[in-house]
C-alpha positions in Angstrom: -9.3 -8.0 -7.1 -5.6 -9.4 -7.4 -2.9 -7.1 -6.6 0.8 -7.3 -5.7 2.2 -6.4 -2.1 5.6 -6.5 -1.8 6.0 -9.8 -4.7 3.3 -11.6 -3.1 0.0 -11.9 -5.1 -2.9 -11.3 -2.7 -6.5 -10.5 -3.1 -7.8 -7.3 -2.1 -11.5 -6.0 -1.7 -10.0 -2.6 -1.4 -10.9 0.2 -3.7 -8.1 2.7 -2.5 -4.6 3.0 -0.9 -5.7 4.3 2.5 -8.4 1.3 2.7 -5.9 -1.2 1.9 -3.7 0.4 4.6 -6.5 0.0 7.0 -7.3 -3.9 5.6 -3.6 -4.5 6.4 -3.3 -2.8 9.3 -0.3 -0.6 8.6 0.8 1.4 11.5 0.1 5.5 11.2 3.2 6.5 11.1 6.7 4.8 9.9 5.4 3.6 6.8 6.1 4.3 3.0 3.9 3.0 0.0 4.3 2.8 -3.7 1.9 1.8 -6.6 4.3 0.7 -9.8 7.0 2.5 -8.7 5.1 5.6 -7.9 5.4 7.0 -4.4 2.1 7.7 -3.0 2.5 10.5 -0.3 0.1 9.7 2.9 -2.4 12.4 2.2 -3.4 11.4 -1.2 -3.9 7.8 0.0 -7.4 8.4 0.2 -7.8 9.7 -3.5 -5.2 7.1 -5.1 -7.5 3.9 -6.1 -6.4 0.9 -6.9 -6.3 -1.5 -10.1 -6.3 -5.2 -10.8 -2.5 -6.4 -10.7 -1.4 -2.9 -9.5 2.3 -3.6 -8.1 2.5 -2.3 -4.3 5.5 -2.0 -2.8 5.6 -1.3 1.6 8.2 -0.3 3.4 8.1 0.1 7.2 10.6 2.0 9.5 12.5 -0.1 11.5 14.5 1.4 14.4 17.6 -0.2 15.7 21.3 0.0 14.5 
């Protein structure tokens, strides 16, 4: 299925938000996820599935200064 990560259209065989985390290899920790604008707290990434053209939006902790 198409989504959208971060403006980028990519294909996705990934049914929810924690297996898409897994397919990109986010890190466990430091890392922030939306679907349409809707923050999706870590522990429901495994209950929140995905749609064709959902809009994902990733933001990783950076460190530094």
């Amino acid at each position: 299925m198409k989504i959208i990560i971060n403006s980028k259209t990519q294909e996705t065989v990934s049914k929810t938000v924690a297996e898409l985390a897994k397919e990109l290899n986010l890190p466990d920790l430091g890392v922030a996820l939306a679907v349409n604008s809707e923050m999706i707290p870590r522990d429901k990434w495994q209950e929140k599935l995905l749609k064709e053209n959902d809009d994902i939006l990733i933001i990783k902790a950076a460190s530094g200064g």
